[in-house]
Structures are given as C-alpha cells and as structure tokens.
N, C-alpha and C positions, 0 to 999 in steps of 0.2 A: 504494500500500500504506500504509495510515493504523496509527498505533497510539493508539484513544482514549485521548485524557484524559493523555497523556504526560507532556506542559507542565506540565498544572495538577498531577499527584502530584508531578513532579519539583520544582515551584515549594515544596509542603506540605514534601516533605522537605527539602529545604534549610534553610527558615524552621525546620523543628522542628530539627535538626541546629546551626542556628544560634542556637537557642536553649539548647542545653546548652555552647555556650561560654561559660566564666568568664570574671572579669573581667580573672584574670590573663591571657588570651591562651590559653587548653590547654582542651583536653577531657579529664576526668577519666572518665569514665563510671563502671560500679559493675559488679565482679565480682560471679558468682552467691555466696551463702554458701554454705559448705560443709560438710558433715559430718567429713567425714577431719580439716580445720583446726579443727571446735570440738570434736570428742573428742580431740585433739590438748592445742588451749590449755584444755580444762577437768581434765585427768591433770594437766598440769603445775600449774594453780593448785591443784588439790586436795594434790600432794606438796609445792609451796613455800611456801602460804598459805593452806592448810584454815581457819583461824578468820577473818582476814578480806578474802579472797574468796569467802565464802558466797553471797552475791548473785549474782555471773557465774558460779559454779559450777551454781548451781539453775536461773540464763537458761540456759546452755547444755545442761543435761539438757533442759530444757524445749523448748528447740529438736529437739534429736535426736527428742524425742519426738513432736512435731508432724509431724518430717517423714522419718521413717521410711518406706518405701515399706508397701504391703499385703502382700506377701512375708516383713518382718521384718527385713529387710537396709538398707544403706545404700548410696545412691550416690555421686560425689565432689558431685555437686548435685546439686535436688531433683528435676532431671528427668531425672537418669540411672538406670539398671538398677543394681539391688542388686551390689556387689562385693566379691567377701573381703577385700580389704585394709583397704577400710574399713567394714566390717562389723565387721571383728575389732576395731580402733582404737574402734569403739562400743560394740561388749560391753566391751570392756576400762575403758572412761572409761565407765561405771557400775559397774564393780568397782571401781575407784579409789575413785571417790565415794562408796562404802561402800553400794549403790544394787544388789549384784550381782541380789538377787531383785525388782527391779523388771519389771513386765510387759512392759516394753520389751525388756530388755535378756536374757528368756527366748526372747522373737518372732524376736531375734537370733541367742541359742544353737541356737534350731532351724534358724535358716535357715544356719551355718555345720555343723551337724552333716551335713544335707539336700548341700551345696555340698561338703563335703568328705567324704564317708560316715562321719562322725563325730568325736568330738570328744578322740579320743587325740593326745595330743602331738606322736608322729611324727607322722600325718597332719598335722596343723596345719603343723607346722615343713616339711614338701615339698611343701605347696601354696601358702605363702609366698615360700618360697625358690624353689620353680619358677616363679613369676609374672614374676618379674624375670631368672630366669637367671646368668648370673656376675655382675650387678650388685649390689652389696652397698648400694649408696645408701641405698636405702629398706626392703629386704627387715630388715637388723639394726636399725635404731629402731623398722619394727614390733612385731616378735619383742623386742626391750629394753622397750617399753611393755608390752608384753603381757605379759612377766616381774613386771614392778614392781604391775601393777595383780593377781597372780595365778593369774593367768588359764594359764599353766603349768607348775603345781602349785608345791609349798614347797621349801624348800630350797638350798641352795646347789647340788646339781646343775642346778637348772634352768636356769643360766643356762647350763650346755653346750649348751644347745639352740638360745642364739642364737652366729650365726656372728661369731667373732673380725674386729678393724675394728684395723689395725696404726697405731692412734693418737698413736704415739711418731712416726712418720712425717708425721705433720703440722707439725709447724715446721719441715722442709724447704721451699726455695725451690719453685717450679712448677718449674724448669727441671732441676731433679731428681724432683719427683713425676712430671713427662713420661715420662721413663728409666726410671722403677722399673714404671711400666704398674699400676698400684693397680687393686683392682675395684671402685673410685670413681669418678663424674666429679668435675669441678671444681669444681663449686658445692656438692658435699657434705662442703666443709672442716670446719666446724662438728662437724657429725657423726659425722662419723670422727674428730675429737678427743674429741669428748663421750662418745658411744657406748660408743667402742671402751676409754675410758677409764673407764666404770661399768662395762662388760664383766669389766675386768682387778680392777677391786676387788673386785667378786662374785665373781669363780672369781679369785683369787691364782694366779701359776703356780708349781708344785713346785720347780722349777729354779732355786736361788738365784743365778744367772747372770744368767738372763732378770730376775728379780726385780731387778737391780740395775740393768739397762739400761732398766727400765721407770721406776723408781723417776729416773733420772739423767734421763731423758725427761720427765718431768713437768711438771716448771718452763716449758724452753721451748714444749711441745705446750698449756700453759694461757696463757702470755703472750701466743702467736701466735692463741688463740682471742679473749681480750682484743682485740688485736692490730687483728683483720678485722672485732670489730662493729662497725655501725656508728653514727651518733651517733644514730638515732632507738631502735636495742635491736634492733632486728627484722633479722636474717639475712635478707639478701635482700629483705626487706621480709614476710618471708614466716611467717607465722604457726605452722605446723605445722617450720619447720626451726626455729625459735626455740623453740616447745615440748619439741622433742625435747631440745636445748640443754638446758634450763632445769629439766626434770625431770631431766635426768641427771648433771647436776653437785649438787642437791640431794641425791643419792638415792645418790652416792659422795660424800658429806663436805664439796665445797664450797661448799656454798651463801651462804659469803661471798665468793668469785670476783667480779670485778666485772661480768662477763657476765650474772648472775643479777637481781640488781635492776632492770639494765640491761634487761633481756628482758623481764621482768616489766612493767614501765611501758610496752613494747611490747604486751604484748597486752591489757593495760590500755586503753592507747587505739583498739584494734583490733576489740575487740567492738562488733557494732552494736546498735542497739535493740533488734533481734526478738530476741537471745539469741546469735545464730553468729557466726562467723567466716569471714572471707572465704581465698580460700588464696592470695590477695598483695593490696598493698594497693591498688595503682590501676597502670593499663596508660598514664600519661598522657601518655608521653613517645610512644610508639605510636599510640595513638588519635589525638595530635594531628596528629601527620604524617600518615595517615591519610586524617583529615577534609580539613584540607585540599589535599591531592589528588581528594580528592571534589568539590570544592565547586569545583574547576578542570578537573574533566575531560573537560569542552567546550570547552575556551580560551574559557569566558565565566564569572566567577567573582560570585556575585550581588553585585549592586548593594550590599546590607544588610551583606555584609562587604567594609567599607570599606577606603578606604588606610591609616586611622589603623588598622582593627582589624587590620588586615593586619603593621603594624608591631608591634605589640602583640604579635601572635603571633611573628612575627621573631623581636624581643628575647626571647620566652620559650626558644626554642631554641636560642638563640645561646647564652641562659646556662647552659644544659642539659649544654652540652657538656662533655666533662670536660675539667679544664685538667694534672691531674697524673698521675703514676702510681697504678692503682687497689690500694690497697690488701688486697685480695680476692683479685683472681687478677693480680695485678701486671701487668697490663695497661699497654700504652703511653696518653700521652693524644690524646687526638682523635677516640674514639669518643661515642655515645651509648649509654643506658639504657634501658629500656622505663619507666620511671620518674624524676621529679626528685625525688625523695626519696631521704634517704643511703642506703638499701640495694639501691639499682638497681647492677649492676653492666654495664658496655658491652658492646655484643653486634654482630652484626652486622647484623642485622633490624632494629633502630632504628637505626643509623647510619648505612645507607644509607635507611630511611623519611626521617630527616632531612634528609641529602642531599638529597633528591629534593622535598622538602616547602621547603627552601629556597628553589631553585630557583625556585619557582611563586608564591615572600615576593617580587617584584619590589620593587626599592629602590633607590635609590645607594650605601644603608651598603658600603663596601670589608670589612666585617667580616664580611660576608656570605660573599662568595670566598674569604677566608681561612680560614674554619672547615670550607667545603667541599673544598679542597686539602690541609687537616691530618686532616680526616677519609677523605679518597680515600687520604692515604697511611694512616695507620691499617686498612682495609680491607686494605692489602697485604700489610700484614705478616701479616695475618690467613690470608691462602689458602695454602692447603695443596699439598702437592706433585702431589698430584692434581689442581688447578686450581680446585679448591670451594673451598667459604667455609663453614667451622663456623659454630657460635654464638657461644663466649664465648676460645676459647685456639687455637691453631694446635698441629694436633701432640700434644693432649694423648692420647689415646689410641683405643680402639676402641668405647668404649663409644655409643650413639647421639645422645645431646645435645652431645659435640666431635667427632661426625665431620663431614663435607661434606654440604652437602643442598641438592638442586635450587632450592629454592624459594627458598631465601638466597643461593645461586650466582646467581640470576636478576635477582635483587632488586640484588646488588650492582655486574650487570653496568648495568643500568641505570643507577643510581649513577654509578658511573664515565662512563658516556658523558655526564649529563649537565653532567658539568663536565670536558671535556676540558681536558687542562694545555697550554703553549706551549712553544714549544723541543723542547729533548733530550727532555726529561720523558715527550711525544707517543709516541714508542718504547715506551718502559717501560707507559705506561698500554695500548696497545694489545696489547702482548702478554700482559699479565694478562687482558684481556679475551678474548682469543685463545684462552689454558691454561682459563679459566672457559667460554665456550663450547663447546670441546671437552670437557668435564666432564659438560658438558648434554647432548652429544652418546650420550656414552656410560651419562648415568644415563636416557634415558628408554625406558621399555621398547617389546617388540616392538609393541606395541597402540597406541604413541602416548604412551602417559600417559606422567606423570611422580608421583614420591608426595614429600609436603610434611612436614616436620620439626615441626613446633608443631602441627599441627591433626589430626583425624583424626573418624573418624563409627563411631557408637556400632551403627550398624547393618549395616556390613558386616560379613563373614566377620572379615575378619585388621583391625578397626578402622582401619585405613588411609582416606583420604581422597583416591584420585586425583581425583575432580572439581577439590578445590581447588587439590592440589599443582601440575595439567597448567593452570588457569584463572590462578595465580601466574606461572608458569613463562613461558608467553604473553604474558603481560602484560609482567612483567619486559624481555621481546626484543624486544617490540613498542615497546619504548620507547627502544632500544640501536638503533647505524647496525648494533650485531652482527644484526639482524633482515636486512639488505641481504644478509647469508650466509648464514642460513638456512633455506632456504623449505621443503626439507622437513620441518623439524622444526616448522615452522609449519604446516604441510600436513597433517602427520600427528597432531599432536594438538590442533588443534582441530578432526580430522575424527575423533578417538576421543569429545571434548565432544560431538561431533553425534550419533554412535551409542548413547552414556545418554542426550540431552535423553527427558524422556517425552511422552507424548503429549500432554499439556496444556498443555508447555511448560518444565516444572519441571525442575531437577534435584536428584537427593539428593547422597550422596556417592560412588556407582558407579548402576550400571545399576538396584540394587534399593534396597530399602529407600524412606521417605518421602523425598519432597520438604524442602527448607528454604529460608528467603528468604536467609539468608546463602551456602549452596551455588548459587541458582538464579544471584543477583545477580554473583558474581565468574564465574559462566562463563560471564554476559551479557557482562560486559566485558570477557571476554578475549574472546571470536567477534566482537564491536563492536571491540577494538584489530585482531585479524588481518584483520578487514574493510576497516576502512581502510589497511591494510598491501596486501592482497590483493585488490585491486577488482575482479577477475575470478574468485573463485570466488563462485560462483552461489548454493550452497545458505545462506549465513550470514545475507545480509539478514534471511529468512523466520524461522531460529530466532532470531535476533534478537529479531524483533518479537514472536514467538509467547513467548519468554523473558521480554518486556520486559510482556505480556499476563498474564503470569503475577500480577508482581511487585506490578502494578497493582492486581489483583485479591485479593491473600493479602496485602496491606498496607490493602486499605480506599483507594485512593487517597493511600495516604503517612501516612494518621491511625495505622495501629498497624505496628508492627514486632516482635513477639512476638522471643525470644532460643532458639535453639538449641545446646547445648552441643558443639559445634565444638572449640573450643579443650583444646587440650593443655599442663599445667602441666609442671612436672617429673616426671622420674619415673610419664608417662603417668597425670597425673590431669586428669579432665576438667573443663570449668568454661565457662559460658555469658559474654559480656560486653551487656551491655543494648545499648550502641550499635553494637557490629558490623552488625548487620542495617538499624541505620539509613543507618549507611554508606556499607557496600555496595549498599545500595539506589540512592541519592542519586548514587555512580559508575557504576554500569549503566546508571542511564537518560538520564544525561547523555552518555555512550559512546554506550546506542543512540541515540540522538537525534539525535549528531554527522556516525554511519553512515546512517542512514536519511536524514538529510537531504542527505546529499553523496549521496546514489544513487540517491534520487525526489526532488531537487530542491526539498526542502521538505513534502514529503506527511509529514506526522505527525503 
C-alpha cells in the first residue's frame, strides 16, 4: 500500500515550516485581521484621539470597507459568515466616526435589520444578550459601544439598555471573585471594571447609599485596572478588550487614568498595514511548541533543524516561562502563555504544549527538568474537582472558558506522563492522571466523540468541532502509558473519526459541511497515533493513507496551505492562524509515515 509523493511533501513542508522560524528560536505566525478588533480599536481612537489618529481611523474604515462580506454584515475574519455581534461593533465604528451614512455602514443597517427583524432597540438588546446567554463578558461592551457611538438612540435612558457589570467588585482578590460566581469569566477583568464603571456614570443610581458605595469603590476598582495592565498596554495582548478599556474610561471622565495612554500606544502598535487589527497579537508561545512536535513526530526531526537550532529554541521556552505570581488572574508561577509578550496570561494548553515541546528540546541543560517539574506541579493545582483541566483559574466558575475541557484534560494528561516525577511524588502524579482520565471517560459522548474548548467549525449545526476535539483527545492518550487503560475509548473514537472520514479522504469538522487541511491533518494523526497504539485494528492503515492522499493533494504537495478559521478566541470569536494548516500538515504525515511504515514495512 504506497502513498505517492509522501517523502517529498512531507520533506516541502518541513523546509517551508522551517523557514518561518525566527531567529529568536519561536514561530510567531500571523493571526487572520479582524473586523470585530478594528471596529473595536477605530470607536476607541475616534472617542480618545479624533484629531490625531485620523490616519488609522480612515485605515481602518477603509479596511471594514474592503472587507465586508456581499450580504452587508461582518465576520470575526474575512472568511467567516456575516454575524451580529460584529456586524453591530461595525455599524457602530462608522457612527462613531461620524461616517453613520456611509454606504457601508447602511449594507450593515440592512443586514442587522434582515438578522434581527428590525432595528428597534428591544430587539437589538435580546439578540445581543441572547447570543451569549448569562454571560455578560462580551454581551455589555457591545451594547456600551453601541450606546456611545449612538446607535441606541439619545439620552441618558439609553444606557438602561445595556446590562449592569458590578465593577466595584473588581478589586476583589480571585479567591473571592471564585465565591461570589460573577456573570464574568476571568479574563474579563478589565471590562467589568471599565464597563461597568461608564455604565454607573451614565445612569447614576437614585439610591444615595448605592451612590456612596460606588463612589468609595472607585479608587481601588481603577488602581487594580492600572494594576493588571500590562507593560506592552494591550489587555491580554488583545486589541478589542483594550478598546473597550480605552473608550470607556475616556467617555466616563478618565481619560487621564494611566490605562489610557497606556492602551493607546497599544493599538498604536497593533494596527497592520492593510488598515485592521488582529484580535491578539501572536499565538507564539503555542505555535512554537506546536511546531516543534511536528517537526518530531517521527522520532526523526530534520537534519536542517539543528542541535544549535534546537537549543535556540530551548532557551526560548525556558525563558517563556513564568517565574512569579501572575498579576492578572494571580496565578501561581510555572505555567506558560500562548504568548511571550506581557499580556499573555498562563493557561493550561500552552503549559503542557511546552511540557511536551520540551521534552523533544533533547539537551543536558538540568534546567530543562526543572521547569518541566515546576510546571507538572502548576498543572495540578490547576485540575478541578472533576479531574479536568480548565484554561486559565481552577474553580472559577460555570461559565465555558474556566470550566474543564476534554481537549486540555488530554493534552495535560500527556504532559504529565511525559515527565514522570521519582519517589513519593510517582503516587500523586498518577493519581491526577487517574481523576483526568476518568474525566475523559465520562466527557466523551455516546458516539465516541469528544468536543474541544478553543476550536470549533463554522459549519456545523451547534459550531462545535468534534472532528478536532475527538483527533486532540487521541492524541493526547496516545501519548500517556494512560492509553495502556484505555482501549475502548481509543476504540471508540477513532472509530467515530472513521465514520465522518468522507469519501475522498477528507474531513471537515463533523460528518457535513467542507473538508479542511487543518481538520483533515489532526484526524490523520490521531488514527496514525491509535494505529501505532492498536496494531490490530484493521481499518486505520487504509484511512490513513487515503487521509494522508488527501492532504497531498489540497496542499499542492506541501507548496500551499491555505488557512481555515478553526480557531476560537474569547468569547467564541473566530479567527484563522496562517501556520496551523502548515503544521498540522507537517505532523500527519510524519505520523502517517511512521504507521505505514511499521505495517508495510517501508511501502510509502
């Protein structure tokens, strides 16, 4: 059983893969620009510097305007489907801009009128607010921009219409926000200080009580906003939470705050040439670990990346790592970021990437083992009583970005086995592995699949993405001795991967919708890891190859890797990364390769 041409794509991609590492040691790659983020940073530079940011105010209409879909609408990138949220965020940042009757930004009005049967206030404010649910993250800084640019009519009542953000409650430690179960997540500190605090100065409350306790809150809930930024200005690194920020302390009286200039010089440096904004600034602490696991996923790592680059990279991660308490969400130290820029906060997805990315940095450096022993404990403190692995906080509440999730439970189970501890330690680390295993047990559903927390496909029913979460999930076990205890959950979903592959080869993100190279390529590797786990089930070799035919094909032999908007931001916005597709490519077919060649003996 042969799969033309294997070698020589899998050779292309590498070389090209390895040519988008820098020199410092990381792959930075390039988030898609966004719409949601430049009607975002062009509202704010227009309320905090209308006379001179003229220039990136007029790039960034100019942007919207280019890439507006035919419908009228906007997506969160240029290749997503028109969506109200930021649909509205666009009509609004040409109200702002003083632009309301621009031809753009009518194409808009009719496509929220058409989307919402009209464009009465109530409707707007319960298709808003429905979108998110009891989530208040994102639903009130949209409905608060939309106020400011507008857009829901005059007056001081209007702003009853956006939902109260208890912003005094923000210079509270986490370990009280946990308690109090806020309809925030964690990462929308910012915001709910900001927000909630132009909230309170546009509608004042009657109550001279309330008025006092607001008033007595003040000070600390702006100190602690101060506080959290961080030294590059950008919130999270993230353009669109920094906007919100930045108009809203403008727009309730402080615009001398030091958060404000601070922010400002962030999106300052944030805007790209064509005019937009990205919706964070680089994924580089992720991508790198990533890459290279790709670029090992044969236990033959190319010749081209050397011992020296190899160190190179090392030392980048090593330095990555955080060494103090994170001032954000006061996190212990020893995780990593999706970013080495100050406003990456640790997560658990990058901190075991790294783990694992180490791992494969073969070296003598002793500081190697040491940051992966300080980060396995970091991890633990992380899991939840349920045996998962949130994102960013243990415990913080119900909301979907700090609950437990398969894909990250997977990912860390990995992690952990590859650096088992010695001694007593052994105990402890297996039984977290144990409570995380049994987690997976009970999150994957009846069909097999499992569903993945960051990613999702624009084309199923309910935007979910089991192709990736169940191809994550596998992978993850397949890399754990926890794989030696589960064969049926190995059994079973990558016999649900087998029953979407489509007839060509391909997969999308469920049974329907298009194919993608970034969908096809990770359930290539995960049916190539349970293959080599599972040498006796039969049907894997053939989707395999017929996968790996696929990839061969819809890549050009490794010359193109077009980008799919996969990825999921905060606050479920979508956003494409140029190198995923590279990859994931780059690990599949080194996977199949592996598989194929332990099972025809070289035939490939």
């Amino acid at each position: 059983m042969t799969v033309p041409h294997l070698k020589e794509t899998l050779d292309t991609l590498r070389d090209r893969l390895l040519a988008e590492r820098s020199a410092r040691g990381c792959w930075t790659g390039r988030l898609s620009t966004s719409a949601l983020a430049t009607a975002t940073a062009v509202t704010a530079l227009t309320i905090a510097e209308p006379e001179t940011a003229g220039e990136q105010i007029e790039g960034g209409l100019d942007w919207l305007r280019t890439n507006a879909n035919s419908d009228g609408g906007w997506g969160d990138s240029p290749e997503s489907p028109s969506n109200l949220s930021t649909t509205v965020l666009g009509w609004s940042a040409f109200a702002a801009a003083g632009r309301a009757d621009d031809e753009c930004a009518a194409a808009a009005e009719s496509w929220i009128d058409r989307a919402v049967g009209g464009l009465d206030t109530d409707k707007l404010l319960g298709a808003i607010v429905g979108s998110y649910g009891g989530d208040r993250t994102f639903s009130t800084p949209i409905l608060a921009m939309t106020a400011l640019a507008g857009r829901l009519g005059p007056g001081r009542d209007t702003w009853r219409h956006v939902p109260p953000l208890p912003y005094e409650l923000g210079a509270l430690s986490h370990r009280w926000l946990r308690r109090l179960r806020l309809p925030v997540v964690s990462y929308a500190l910012p915001a709910l200080i900001a927000v909630g605090r132009l909230r309170r100065c546009r509608l004042r409350p009657r109550n001279p009580i309330t008025r006092l306790v607001r008033r007595l809150a003040d000070g600390p809930a702006l100190r602690k906003l101060e506080h959290i930024q961080p030294e590059s200005g950008g919130y999270l690194e993230a353009p669109p939470l920094t906007a919100f920020v930045v108009m809203s302390l403008v727009s309730c009286g402080a615009a001398e705050h030091p958060a404000v200039p601070r922010g400002l010089r962030f999106l300052h440096d944030t805007v790209r040439p064509d005019g937009g904004w990205p919706i964070d600034t680089d994924l580089a602490t992720w991508l790198t670990s990533l890459s290279v696991r790709a670029l090992a996923a044969d236990g033959c790592p190319p010749p081209r990346f050397t011992a020296e680059d190899r160190r190179t990279t090392l030392q980048w991660l090593l330095d990555c790592q955080l060494r103090r308490v994170h001032r954000y969400t006061e996190a212990p130290p020893g995780g990593w970021a999706w970013t080495d820029r100050s406003g990456g906060v640790p997560d658990a997805d990058d901190t075991s990437g790294a783990m694992l990315a180490l791992r494969l940095l073969d070296g003598d450096d002793p500081s190697r083992a040491r940051a992966a022993e300080f980060a396995a404990d970091w991890l633990g403190g992380l899991q939840n009583r349920d045996g998962g692995i949130p994102t960013f906080c243990r415990g913080w509440g119900r909301l979907p970005f700090d609950r437990s999730a398969a894909d990250l439970t997977a990912h860390a189970v990995a992690a952990w086995s590859a650096w088992p501890p010695a001694g007593d330690r052994a105990g402890e680390r297996m039984s977290r592995i144990k409570r995380a295993v049994a987690y997976l047990a009970r999150a994957q559903r009846a069909d097999g699949a499992w569903l993945p927390l960051w990613f999702g496909n624009q084309h199923t029913p309910d935007m979910t993405n089991p192709v990736y979460g169940t191809a994550r999930v596998l992978i993850g076990l397949c890399g754990a001795d926890a794989a030696n205890n589960t064969p049926d959950a190995l059994s079973r979903g990558a016999g649900w991967l087998l029953s979407v592959q489509r007839s060509d080869g391909g997969f999308g993100g469920d049974s329907d919708g298009p194919c993608s190279i970034e969908e096809t390529a990770v359930a290539v590797s995960a049916l190539s890891a349970v293959g080599l786990r599972m040498p006796d089930e039969p049907r894997l070799p053939d989707a395999v190859r017929r996968g790996a035919m696929w990839l061969i094909e819809h890549t050009d032999g490794g010359n193109v890797t077009p980008a799919t908007p996969i990825g999921l931001y905060f606050a479920r916005l979508w956003y494409s990364e140029k190198l995923y597709p590279l990859i994931f490519s780059t690990e599949a077919l080194a996977r199949a390769g592996a598989l194929l060649h332990r099972r025809y003996e070289g035939d490939t």
